[in-house]
LORO-901359 format. One record per atom (N, C-alpha, C, O): residue in one letter; x negated, y, z negated. Coordinates in steps of 0.2 Angstrom, whole numbers, plus 2048, in hexadecimal, padded with zeros to 3 digits. Each point is the difference from the previous one (the first is absolute). Example, Ala and Ser with C-alpha at 12.3 -4.5 7.8 and 13.67 -1.06 7.14 Angstrom:
R/a/7BE/7E4/7D9
R/a/804/806/800
R/a/7FC/806/800
R/a/7FB/7FF/7FD
R/s/807/806/807
R/s/7FC/806/7FF
R/s/804/805/7FD
R/s/7FD/806/7FF
//
This chain:
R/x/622/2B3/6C2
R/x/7FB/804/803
R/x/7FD/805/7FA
R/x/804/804/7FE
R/x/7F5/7FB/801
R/x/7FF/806/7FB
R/x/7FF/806/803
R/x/7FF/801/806
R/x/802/805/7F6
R/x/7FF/806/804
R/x/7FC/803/7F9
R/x/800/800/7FA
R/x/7FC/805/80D
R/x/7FA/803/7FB
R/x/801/807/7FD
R/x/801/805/804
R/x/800/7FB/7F6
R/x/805/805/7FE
R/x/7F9/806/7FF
R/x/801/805/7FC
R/x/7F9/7F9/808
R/x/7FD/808/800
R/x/802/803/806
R/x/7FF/806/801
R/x/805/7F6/804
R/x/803/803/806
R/x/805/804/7FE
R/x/800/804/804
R/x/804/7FC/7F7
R/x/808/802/7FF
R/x/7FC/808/801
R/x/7FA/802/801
R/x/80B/800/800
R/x/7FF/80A/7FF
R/x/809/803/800
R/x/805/7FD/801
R/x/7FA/80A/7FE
R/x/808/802/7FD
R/x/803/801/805
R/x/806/801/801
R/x/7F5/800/806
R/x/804/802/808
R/x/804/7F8/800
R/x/806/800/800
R/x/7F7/7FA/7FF
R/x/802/7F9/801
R/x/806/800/7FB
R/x/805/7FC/803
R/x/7FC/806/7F8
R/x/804/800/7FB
R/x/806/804/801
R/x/805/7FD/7FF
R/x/7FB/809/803
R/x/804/802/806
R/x/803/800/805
R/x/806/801/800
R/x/7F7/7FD/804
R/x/801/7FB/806
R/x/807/7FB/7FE
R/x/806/802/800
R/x/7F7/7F6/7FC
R/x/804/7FB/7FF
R/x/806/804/7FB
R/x/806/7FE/801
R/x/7F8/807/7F9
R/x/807/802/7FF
R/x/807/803/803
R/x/806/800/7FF
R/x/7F5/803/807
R/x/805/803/802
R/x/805/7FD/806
R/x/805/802/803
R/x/7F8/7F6/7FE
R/x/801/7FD/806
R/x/804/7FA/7FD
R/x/803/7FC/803
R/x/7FD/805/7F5
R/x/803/7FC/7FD
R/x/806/802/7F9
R/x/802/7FE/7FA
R/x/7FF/808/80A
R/x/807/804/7FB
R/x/805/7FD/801
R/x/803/7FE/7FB
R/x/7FF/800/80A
R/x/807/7FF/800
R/x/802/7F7/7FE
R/x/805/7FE/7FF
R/x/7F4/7FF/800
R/x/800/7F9/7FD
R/x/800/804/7F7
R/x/802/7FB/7FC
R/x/7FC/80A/801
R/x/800/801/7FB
R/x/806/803/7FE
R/x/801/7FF/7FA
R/x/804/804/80A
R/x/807/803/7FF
R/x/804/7FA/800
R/x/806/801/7FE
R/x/7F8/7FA/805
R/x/804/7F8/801
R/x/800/7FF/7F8
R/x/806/800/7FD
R/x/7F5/7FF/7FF
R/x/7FE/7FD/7FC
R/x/804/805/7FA
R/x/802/7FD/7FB
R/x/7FF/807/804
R/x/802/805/7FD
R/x/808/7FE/802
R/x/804/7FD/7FC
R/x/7FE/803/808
R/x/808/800/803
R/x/801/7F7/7FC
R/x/805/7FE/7FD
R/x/7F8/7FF/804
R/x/800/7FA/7FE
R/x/7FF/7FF/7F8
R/x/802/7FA/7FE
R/x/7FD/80B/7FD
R/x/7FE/801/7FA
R/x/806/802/7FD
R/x/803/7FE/7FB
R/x/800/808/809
R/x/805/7FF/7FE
R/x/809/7FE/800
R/x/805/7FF/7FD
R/x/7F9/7FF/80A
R/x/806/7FB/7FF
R/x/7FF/7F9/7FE
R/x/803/7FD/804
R/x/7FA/800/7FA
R/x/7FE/7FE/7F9
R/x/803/7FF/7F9
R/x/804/7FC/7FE
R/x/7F9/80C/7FE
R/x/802/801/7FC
R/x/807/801/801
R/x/803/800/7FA
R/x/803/803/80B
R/x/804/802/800
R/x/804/7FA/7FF
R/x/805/7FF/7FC
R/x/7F8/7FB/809
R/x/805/7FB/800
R/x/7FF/7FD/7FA
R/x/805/7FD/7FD
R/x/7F4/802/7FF
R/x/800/7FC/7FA
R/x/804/804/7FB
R/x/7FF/7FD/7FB
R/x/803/807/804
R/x/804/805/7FC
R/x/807/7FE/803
R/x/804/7FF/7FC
R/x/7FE/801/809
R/x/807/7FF/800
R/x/802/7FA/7FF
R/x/805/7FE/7FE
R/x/7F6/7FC/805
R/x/802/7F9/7FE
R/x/800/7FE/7FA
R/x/803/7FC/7FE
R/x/7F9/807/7FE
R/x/801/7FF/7F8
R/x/805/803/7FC
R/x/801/7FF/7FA
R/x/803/805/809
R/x/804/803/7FF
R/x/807/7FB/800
R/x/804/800/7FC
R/x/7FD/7FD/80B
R/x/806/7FB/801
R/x/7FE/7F9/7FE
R/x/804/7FC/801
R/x/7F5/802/7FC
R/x/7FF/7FA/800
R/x/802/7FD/7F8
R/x/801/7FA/7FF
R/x/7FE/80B/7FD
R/x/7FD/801/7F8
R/x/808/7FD/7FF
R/x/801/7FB/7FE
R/x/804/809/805
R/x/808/7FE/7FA
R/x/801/7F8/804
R/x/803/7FB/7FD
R/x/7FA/803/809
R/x/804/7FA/802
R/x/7FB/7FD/7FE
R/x/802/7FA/801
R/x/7F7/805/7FC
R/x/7FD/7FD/7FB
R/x/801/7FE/7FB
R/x/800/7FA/7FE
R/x/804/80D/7FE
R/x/7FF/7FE/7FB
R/x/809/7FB/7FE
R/x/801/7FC/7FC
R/x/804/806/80B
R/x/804/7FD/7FC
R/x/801/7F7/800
R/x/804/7FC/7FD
R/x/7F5/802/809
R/x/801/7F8/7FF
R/x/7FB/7FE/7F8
R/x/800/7FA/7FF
R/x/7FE/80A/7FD
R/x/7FB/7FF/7FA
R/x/7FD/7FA/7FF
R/x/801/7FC/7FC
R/x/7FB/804/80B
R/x/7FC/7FC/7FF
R/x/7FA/7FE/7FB
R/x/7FB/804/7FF
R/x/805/7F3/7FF
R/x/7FA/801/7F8
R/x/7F8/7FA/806
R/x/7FF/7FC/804
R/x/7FD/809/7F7
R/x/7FB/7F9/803
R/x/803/7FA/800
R/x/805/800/7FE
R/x/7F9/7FB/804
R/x/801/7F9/801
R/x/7FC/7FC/806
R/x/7FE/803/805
R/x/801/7F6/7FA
R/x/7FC/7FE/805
R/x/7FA/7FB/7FE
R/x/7FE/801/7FA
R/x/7FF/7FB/808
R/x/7FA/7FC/7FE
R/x/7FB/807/800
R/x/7FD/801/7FB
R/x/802/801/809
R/x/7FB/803/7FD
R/x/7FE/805/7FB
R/x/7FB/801/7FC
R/x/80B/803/804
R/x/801/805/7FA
R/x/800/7FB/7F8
R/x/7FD/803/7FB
R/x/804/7F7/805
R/x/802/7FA/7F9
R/x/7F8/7FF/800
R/x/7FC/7FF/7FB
R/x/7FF/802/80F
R/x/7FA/7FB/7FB
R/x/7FB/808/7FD
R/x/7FC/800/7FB
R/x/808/806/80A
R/x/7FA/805/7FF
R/x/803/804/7F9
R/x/7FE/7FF/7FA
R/x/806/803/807
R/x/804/805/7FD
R/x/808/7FC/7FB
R/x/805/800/802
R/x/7F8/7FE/7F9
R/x/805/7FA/7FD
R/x/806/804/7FC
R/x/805/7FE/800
R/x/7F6/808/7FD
R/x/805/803/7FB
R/x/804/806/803
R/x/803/803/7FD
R/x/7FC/7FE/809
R/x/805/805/805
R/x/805/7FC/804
R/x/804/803/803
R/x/7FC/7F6/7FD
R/x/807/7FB/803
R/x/806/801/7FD
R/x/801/800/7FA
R/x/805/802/80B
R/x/806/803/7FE
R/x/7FF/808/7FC
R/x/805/802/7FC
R/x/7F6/800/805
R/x/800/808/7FD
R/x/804/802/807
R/x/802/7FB/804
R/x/800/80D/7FE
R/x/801/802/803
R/x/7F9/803/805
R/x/7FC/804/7FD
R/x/804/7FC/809
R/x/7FE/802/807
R/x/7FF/80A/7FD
R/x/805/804/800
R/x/7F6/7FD/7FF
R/x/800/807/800
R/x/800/803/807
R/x/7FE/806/800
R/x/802/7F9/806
R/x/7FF/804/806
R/x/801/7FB/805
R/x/7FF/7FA/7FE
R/x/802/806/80A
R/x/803/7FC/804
R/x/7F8/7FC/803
R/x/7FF/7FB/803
R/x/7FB/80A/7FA
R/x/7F9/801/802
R/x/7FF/7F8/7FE
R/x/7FD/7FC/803
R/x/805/802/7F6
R/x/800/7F9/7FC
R/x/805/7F9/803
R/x/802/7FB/7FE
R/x/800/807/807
R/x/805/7F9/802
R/x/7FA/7FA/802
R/x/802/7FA/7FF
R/x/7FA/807/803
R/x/7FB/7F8/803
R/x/801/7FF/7F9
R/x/7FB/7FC/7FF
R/x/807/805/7FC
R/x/7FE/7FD/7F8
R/x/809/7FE/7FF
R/x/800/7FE/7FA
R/x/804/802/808
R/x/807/7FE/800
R/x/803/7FB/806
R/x/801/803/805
R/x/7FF/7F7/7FA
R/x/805/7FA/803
R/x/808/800/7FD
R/x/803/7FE/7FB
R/x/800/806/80A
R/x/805/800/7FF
R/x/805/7FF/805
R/x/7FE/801/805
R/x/808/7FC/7FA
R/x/803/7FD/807
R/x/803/806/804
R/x/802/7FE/806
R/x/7FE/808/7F8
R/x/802/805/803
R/x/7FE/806/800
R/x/804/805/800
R/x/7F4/7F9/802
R/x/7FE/803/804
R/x/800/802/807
R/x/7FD/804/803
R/x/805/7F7/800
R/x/803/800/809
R/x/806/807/7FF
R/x/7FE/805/801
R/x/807/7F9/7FC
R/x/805/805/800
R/x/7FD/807/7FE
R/x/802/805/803
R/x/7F9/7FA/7FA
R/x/7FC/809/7FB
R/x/7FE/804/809
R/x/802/806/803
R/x/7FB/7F4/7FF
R/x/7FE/804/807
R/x/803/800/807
R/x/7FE/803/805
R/x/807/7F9/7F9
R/x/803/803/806
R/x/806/806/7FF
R/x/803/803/805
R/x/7FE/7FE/7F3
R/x/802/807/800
R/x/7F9/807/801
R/x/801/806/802
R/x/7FB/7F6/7FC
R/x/7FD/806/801
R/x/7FE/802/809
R/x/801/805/803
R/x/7FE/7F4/800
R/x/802/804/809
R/x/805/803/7FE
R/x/7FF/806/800
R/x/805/7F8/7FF
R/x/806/803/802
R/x/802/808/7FE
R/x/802/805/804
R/x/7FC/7FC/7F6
R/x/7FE/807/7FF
R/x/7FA/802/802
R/x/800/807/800
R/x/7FB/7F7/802
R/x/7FD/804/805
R/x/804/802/806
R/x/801/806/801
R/x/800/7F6/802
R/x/803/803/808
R/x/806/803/7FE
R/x/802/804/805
R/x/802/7FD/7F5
R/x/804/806/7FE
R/x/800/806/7FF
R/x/804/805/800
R/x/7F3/7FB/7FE
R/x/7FC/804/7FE
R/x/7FD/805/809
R/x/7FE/805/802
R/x/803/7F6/800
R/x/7FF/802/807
R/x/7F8/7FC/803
R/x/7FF/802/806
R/x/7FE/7FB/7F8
R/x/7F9/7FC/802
R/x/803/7FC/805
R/x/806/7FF/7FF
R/x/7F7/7FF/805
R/x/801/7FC/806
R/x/7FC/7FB/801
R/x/7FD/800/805
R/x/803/7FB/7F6
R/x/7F9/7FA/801
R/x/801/7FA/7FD
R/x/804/800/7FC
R/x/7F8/7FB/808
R/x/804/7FB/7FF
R/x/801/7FD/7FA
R/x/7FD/802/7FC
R/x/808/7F8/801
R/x/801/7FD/7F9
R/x/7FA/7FF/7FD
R/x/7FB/7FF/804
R/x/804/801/7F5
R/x/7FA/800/7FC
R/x/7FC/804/802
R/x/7FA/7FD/800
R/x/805/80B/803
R/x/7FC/803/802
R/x/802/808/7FB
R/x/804/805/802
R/x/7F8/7FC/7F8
R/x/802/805/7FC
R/x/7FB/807/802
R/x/7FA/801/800
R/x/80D/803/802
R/x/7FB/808/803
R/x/7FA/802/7FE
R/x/7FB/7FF/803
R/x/805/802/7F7
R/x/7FB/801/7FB
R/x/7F9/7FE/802
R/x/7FB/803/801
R/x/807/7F6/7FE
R/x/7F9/7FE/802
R/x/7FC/801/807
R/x/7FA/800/802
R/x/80D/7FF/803
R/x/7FF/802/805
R/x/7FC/806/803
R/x/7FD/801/805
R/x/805/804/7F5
R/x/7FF/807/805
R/x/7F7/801/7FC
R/x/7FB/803/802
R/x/806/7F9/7F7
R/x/7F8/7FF/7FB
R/x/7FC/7FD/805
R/x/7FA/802/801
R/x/808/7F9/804
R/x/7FB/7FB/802
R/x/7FD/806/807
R/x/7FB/801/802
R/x/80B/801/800
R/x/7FD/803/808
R/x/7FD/807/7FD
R/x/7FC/803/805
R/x/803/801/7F5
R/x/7FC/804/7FC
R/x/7F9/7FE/800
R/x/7FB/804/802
R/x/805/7F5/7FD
R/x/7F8/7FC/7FE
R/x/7FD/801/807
R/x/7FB/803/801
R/x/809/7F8/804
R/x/801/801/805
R/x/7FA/806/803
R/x/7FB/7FF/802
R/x/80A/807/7FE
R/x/7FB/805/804
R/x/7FC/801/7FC
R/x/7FB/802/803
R/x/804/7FE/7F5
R/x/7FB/803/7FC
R/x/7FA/7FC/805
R/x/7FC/803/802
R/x/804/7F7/7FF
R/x/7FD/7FA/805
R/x/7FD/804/805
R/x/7FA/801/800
R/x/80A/800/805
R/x/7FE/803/807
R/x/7FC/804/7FE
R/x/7FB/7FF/802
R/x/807/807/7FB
R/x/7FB/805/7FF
R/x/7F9/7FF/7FC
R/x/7FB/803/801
R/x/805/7F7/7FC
R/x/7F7/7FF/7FA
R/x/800/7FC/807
R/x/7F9/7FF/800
R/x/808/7FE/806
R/x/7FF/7FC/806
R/x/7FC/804/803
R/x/7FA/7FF/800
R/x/808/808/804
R/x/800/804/804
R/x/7FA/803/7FC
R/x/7FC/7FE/804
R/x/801/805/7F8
R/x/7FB/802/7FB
R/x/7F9/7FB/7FE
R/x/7FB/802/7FD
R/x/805/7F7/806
R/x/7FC/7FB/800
R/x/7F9/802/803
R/x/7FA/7FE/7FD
R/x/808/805/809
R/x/7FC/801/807
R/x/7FA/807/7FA
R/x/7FA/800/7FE
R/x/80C/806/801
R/x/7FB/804/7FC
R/x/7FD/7FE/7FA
R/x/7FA/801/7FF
R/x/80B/7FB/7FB
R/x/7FB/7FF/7FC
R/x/7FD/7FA/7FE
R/x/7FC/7FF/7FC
R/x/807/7FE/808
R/x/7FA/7F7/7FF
R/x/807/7FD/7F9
R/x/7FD/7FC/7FD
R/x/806/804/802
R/x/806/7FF/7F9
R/x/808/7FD/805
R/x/804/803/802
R/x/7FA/7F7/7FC
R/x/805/7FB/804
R/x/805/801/7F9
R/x/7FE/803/7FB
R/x/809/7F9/805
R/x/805/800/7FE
R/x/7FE/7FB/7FA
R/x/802/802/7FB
R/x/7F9/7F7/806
R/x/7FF/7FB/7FB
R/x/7FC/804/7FB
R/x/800/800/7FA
R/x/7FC/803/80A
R/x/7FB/806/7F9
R/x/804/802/7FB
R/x/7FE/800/7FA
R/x/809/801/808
R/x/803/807/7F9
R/x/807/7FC/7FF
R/x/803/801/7FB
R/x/7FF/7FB/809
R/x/807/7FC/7FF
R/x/7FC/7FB/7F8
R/x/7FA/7FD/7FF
R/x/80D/803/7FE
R/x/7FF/7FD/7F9
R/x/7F8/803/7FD
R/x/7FD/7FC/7FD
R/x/801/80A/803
R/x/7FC/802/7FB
R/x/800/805/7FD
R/x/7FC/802/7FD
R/x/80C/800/803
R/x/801/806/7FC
R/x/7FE/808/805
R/x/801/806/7FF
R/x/7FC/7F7/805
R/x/7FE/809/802
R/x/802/800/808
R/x/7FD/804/804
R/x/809/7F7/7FD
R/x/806/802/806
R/x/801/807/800
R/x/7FE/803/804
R/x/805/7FF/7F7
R/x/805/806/800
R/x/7FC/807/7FE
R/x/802/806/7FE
R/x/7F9/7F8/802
R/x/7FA/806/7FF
R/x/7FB/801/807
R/x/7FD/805/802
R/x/804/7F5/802
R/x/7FD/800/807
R/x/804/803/803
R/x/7FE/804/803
R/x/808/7FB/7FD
R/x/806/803/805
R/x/802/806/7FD
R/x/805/802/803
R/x/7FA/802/7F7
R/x/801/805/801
R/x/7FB/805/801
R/x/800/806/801
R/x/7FA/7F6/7FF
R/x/7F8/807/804
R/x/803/7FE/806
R/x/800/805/803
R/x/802/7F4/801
R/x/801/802/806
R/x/807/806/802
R/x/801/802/806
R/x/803/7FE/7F5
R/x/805/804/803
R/x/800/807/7FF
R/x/803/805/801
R/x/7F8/7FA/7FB
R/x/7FC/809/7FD
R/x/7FD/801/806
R/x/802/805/803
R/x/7FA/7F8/800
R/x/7FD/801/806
R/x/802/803/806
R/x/7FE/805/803
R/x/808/7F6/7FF
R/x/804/802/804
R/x/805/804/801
R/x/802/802/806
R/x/7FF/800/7F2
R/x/806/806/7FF
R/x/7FC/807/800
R/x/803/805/803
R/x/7F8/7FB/7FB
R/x/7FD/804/7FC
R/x/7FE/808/806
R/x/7FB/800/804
R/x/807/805/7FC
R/x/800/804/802
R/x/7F8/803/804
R/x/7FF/803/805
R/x/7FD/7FC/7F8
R/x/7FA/801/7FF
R/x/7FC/7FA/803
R/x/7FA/800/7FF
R/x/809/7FD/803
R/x/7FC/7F9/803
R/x/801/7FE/807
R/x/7FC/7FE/805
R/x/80C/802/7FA
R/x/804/7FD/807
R/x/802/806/803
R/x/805/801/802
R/x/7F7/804/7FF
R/x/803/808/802
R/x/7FD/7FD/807
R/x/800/804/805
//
């Protein structure tokens, strides 16, 4: 639905910041455990990485990437470019050091991305909720670079002492 942005006014802007704080502290609580968990999963993931030392390998790596076949794998981020027969084993120690770790979900489910993905997630809900005020759906700013500049005017809005009072 378009909305006609000579309607907007700062009482309006007010109003929705203020009725949408606590979706704005979600998104912030969500940011940071986030970073907290992508910092500690890289932390327990990096030595049991490195010590399967996995190399490129694979048809695709030989048709794309020829002169990197049997080099070494610089980061776990590079496995879809490694066919290796044990890689089944890489990950089910890594469940398993998750849930040592203390994470509670199911096999082949890594915190990290989990707690990145419900991050997005709310940053979502809130550019949702903000539609109605500013006419700027999620497909507008999703994949354009300027996601994370829309949700932080809107978490300015709704933080912001001076707005949401």
């Amino acid at each position: 639905m378009p909305v006609d942005i000579t309607k907007l006014s700062i009482n309006g802007l007010r109003l929705w910041a203020k009725m949408h704080r606590p979706l704005a502290l979600a998104v912030c609580e969500a940011q940071a455990l986030a970073e907290v968990t992508r910092e500690q999963v890289d932390a327990y993931v990096r030595p049991i990485f490195e010590r399967y030392e996995f190399k490129y390998s694979g048809d695709l790596v030989a048709e794309i990437y020829p002169e990197k076949v049997g080099t070494p794998l610089p980061s776990e981020k590079e496995l879809y470019l490694c066919e290796d027969s044990r890689l089944g084993a890489y990950y089910a120690e890594l469940d398993q050091e998750h849930r040592r770790q203390g994470f509670n979900l199911p096999d082949g489910h890594c915190p990290a991305l989990t707690a990145e993905s419900n991050y997005t997630q709310a940053q979502g809900a809130l550019i949702d909720a903000a539609t109605e005020l500013c006419g700027i759906e999620r497909h507008h700013v999703a994949g354009s670079g300027k996601w994370e500049t829309y949700v932080d005017l809107l978490l300015g809005a709704c933080l912001s002492k001076q707005i949401a009072a």
